[in-house]
C-alpha positions as CSV (number, residue, x, y, z in Angstrom):
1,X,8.5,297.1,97.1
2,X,6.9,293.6,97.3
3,X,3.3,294.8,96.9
4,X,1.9,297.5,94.6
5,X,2.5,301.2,95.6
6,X,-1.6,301.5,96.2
7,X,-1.4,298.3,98.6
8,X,0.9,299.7,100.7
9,X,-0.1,303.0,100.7
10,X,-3.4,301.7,102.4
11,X,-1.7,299.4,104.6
12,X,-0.1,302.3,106.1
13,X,-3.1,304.5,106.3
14,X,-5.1,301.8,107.7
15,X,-2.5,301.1,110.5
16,X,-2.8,304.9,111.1
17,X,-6.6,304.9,111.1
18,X,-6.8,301.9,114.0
19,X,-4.0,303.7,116.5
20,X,-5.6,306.6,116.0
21,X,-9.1,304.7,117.4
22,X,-7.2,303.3,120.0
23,X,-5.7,306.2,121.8
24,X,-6.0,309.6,122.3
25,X,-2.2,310.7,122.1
26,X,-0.9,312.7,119.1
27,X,2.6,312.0,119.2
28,X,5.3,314.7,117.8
29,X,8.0,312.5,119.0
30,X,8.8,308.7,117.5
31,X,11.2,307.0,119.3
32,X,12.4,303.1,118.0
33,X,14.0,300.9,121.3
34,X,16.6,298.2,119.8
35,X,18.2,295.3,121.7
36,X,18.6,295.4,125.6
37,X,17.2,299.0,125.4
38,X,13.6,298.6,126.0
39,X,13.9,300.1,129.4
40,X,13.6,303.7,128.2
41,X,9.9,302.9,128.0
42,X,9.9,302.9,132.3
43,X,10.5,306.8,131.8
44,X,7.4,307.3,129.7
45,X,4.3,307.8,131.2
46,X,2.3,305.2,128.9
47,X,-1.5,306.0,128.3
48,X,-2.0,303.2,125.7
49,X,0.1,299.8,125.3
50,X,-0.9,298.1,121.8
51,X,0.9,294.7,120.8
52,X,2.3,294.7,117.3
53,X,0.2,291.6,116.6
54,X,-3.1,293.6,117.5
55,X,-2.1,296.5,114.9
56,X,-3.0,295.8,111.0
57,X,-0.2,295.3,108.7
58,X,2.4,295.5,111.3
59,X,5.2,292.8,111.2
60,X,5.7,291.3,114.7
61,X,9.3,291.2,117.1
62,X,10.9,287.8,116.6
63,X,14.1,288.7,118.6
64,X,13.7,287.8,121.9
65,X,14.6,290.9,123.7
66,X,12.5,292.6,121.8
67,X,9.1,293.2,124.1
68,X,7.3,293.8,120.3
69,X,5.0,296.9,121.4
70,X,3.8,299.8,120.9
71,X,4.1,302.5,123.7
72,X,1.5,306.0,123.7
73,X,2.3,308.6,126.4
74,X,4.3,311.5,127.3
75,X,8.3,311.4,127.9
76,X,9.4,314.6,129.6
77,X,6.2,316.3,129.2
78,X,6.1,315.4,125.0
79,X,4.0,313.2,123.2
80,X,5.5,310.5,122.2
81,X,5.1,307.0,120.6
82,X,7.4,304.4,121.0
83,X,8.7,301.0,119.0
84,X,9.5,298.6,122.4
85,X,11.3,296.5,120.0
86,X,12.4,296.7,116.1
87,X,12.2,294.6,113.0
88,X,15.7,293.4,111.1
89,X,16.1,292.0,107.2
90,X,17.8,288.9,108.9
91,X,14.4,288.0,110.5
92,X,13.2,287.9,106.6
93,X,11.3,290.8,107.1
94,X,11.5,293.0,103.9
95,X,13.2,296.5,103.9
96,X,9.7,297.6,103.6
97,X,8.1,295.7,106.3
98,X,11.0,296.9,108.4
99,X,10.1,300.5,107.8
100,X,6.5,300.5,107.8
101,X,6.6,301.6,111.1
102,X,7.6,305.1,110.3
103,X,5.5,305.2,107.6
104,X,2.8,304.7,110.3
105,X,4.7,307.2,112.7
106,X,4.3,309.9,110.3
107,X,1.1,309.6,109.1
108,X,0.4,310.1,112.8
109,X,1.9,313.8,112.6
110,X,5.8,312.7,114.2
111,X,7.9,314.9,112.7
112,X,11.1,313.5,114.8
113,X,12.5,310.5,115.2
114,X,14.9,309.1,117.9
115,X,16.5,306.2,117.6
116,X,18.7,303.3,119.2
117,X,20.5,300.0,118.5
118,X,23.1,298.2,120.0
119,X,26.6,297.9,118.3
120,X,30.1,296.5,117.9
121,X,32.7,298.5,118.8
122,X,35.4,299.1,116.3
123,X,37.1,302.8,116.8
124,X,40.0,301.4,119.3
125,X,39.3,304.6,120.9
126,X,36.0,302.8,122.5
127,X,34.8,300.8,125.3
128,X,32.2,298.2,126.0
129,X,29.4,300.5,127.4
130,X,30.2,303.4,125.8
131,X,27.1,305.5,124.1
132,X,27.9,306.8,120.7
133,X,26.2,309.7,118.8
134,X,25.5,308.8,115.3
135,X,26.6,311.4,112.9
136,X,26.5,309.1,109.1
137,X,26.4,305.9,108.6
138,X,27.2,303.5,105.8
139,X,24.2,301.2,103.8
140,X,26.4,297.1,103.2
141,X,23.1,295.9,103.7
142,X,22.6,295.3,100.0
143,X,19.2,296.6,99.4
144,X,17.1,300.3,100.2
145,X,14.0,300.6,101.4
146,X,12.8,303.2,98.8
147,X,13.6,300.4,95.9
148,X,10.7,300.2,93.8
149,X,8.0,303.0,92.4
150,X,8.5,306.1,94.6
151,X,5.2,307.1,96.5
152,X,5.6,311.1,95.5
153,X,3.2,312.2,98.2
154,X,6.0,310.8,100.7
155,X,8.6,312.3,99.1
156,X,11.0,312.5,96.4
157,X,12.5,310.1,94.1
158,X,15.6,311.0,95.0
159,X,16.1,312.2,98.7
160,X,19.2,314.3,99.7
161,X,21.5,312.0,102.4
162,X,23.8,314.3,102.8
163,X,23.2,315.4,106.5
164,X,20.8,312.6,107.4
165,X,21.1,313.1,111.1
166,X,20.0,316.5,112.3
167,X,22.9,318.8,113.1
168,X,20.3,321.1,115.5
169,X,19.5,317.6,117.1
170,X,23.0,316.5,117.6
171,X,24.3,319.9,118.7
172,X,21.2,319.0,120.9
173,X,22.5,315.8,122.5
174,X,26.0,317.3,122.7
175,X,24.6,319.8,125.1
176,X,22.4,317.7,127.3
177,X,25.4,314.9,127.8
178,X,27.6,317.7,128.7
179,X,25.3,318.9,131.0
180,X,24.5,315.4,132.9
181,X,27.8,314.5,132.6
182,X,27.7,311.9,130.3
183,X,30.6,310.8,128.6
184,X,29.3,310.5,124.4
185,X,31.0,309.5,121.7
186,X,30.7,310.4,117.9
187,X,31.3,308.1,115.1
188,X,30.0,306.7,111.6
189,X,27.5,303.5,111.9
190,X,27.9,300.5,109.1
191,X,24.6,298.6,108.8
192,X,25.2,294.6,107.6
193,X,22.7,292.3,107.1
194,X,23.5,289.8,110.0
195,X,22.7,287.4,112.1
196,X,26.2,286.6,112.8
197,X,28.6,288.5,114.1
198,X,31.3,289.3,111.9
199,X,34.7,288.1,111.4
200,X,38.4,289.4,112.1
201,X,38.7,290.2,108.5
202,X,35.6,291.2,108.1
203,X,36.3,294.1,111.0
204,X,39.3,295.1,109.4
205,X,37.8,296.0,105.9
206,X,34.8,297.7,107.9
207,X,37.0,299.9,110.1
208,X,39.3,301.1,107.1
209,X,36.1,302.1,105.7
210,X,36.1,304.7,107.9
211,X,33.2,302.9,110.6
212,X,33.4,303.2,114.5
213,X,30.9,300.9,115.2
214,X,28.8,297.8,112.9
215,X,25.0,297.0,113.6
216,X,22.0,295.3,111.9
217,X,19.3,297.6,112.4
218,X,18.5,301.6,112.2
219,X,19.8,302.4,108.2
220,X,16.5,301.5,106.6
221,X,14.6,303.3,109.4
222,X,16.6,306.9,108.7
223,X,16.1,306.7,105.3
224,X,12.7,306.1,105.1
225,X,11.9,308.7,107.9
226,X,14.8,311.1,105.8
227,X,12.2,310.0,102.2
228,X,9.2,311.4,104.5
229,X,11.1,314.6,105.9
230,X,11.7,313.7,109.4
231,X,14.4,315.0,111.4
232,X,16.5,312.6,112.6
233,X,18.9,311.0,115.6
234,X,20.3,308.1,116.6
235,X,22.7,306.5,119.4
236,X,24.6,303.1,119.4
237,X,25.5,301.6,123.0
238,X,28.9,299.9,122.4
239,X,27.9,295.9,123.7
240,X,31.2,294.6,122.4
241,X,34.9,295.5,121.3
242,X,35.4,294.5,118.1
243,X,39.0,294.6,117.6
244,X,40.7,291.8,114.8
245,X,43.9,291.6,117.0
246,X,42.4,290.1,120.0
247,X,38.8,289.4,119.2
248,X,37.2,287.0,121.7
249,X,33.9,285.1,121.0
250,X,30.6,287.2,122.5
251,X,27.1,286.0,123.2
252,X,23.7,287.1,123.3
253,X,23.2,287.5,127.1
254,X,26.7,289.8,127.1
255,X,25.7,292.1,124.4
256,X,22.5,292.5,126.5
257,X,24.2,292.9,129.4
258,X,26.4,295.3,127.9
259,X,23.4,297.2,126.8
260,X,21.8,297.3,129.9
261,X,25.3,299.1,131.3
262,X,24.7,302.0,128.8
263,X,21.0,302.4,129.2
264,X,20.7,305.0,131.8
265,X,23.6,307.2,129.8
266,X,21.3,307.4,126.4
267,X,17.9,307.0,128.6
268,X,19.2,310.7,130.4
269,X,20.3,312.2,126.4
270,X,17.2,310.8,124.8
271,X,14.7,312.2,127.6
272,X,16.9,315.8,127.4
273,X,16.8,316.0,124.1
274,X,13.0,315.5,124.1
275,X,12.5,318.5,126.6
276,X,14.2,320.0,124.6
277,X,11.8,319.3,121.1
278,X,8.9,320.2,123.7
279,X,10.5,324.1,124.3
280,X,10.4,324.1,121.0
281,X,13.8,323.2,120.0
């Protein structure tokens, strides 16, 4: 932690106390929007729109498909609160700066949090397009967001990452895809630092890990949110096939367009799965 447990402590409160002023919505629901996915935020019905630069403490979106706000409503009759747009380490963010978000989210009374990034596609299995379910992941990033004194009213030193995206949630998503028709993958998620994109060795060592898909984003956010007791999901849109053998070069606008193929698959799981949290599941 760069600044002094206290500090941050009351950074986070203080972002809390000035959404709280700012709208009336007590959102059960967090929900973060990664790369090319900001759409989702056309199915919520937004009572309050707050830039991240308005909010105090909050780091603002320097990638620029990130819309960098924060979205209060209701999605599928649930209060919600929504991240249009995330914060990675290879902005030069810190891991806490990229979490303090959720912090925020909790002190606000969410108790879930949905989330979604964009990813490479290494399980051969997959398809540029396809939405996976997260079910683990694997931290390369180098550093953890709970490094430093532990804030015990958050939770524990040591939190427990052996399930660390709900089973009841997945089982969830499983059940709404099925019944929309959606075709979902499953797979493990490997979080790397970035910005580039990584190398035909580099794929090879990942996959024999045992990852299906490689990203820059979501990690630090689950573990925070698993520190604080949050239930968790997550979904990766595959935006490129990343296979050593016959890797071709990829660009920005084709992950995004990539992305944007995917959308409407996790924007129909993602608003089920909400529904669902609202009947009380």
């Amino acid at each position: 932690m760069t600044e002094s447990p206290t500090s941050y402590v009351a950074a986070v409160e203080a972002a809390a106390a000035f959404l709280r002023d700012q709208t009336a919505v007590r959102p059960k629901v967090g929900i973060i929007l990664g790369t090319g996915l900001g759409a989702l935020a056309d199915d919520i019905e937004v009572r309050d729109s707050i830039p991240y630069d308005a909010i105090p403490g909050f780091p603002v979106s320097t990638v620029e498909t990130h819309a960098g706000r924060l979205l209060f409503g209701t999605l599928a009759g649930v209060d919600v609160v929504a991240m249009q747009g995330r914060f990675h380490l290879y902005e030069g963010y810190s891991p806490q700066q990229i979490t303090f978000p959720v912090r925020v989210m909790k002190e606000l009374g969410v108790g879930t949090l949905l989330v979604s990034n964009a990813a490479g596609g290494m399980n051969p299995l997959f398809r540029r397009g396809d939405l996976m379910l997260i079910t683990d992941h694997i931290n390369l990033q180098g550093v953890n967001p709970l490094i430093g004194p532990n804030v015990d009213a958050w939770g524990p030193r040591f939190p427990d990452m052996s399930d660390p995206y709900d089973r009841s949630l997945r089982a969830l998503a499983e059940a709404v895809a099925l019944e929309e028709g959606i075709k979902m993958q499953q797979g493990v998620y490997v979080v790397v630092t970035g910005p580039n994109l990584e190398t035909r060795a580099e794929y090879r060592m990942l996959r024999q890990m045992g990852a299906d898909v490689v990203g820059m984003s979501t990690v630090p956010e689950v573990i925070v949110a698993r520190h604080m007791g949050l239930r968790c999901l997550a979904f990766s849109v595959i935006t490129d096939e990343c296979f050593p053998e016959c890797l071709a070069p990829v660009e920005l606008a084709e992950i995004v367009e990539a992305a944007g193929l995917a959308e409407p698959k996790m924007t129909a799981v993602m608003r089920g799965v909400v529904a669902r949290i609202g009947q009380g599941a």
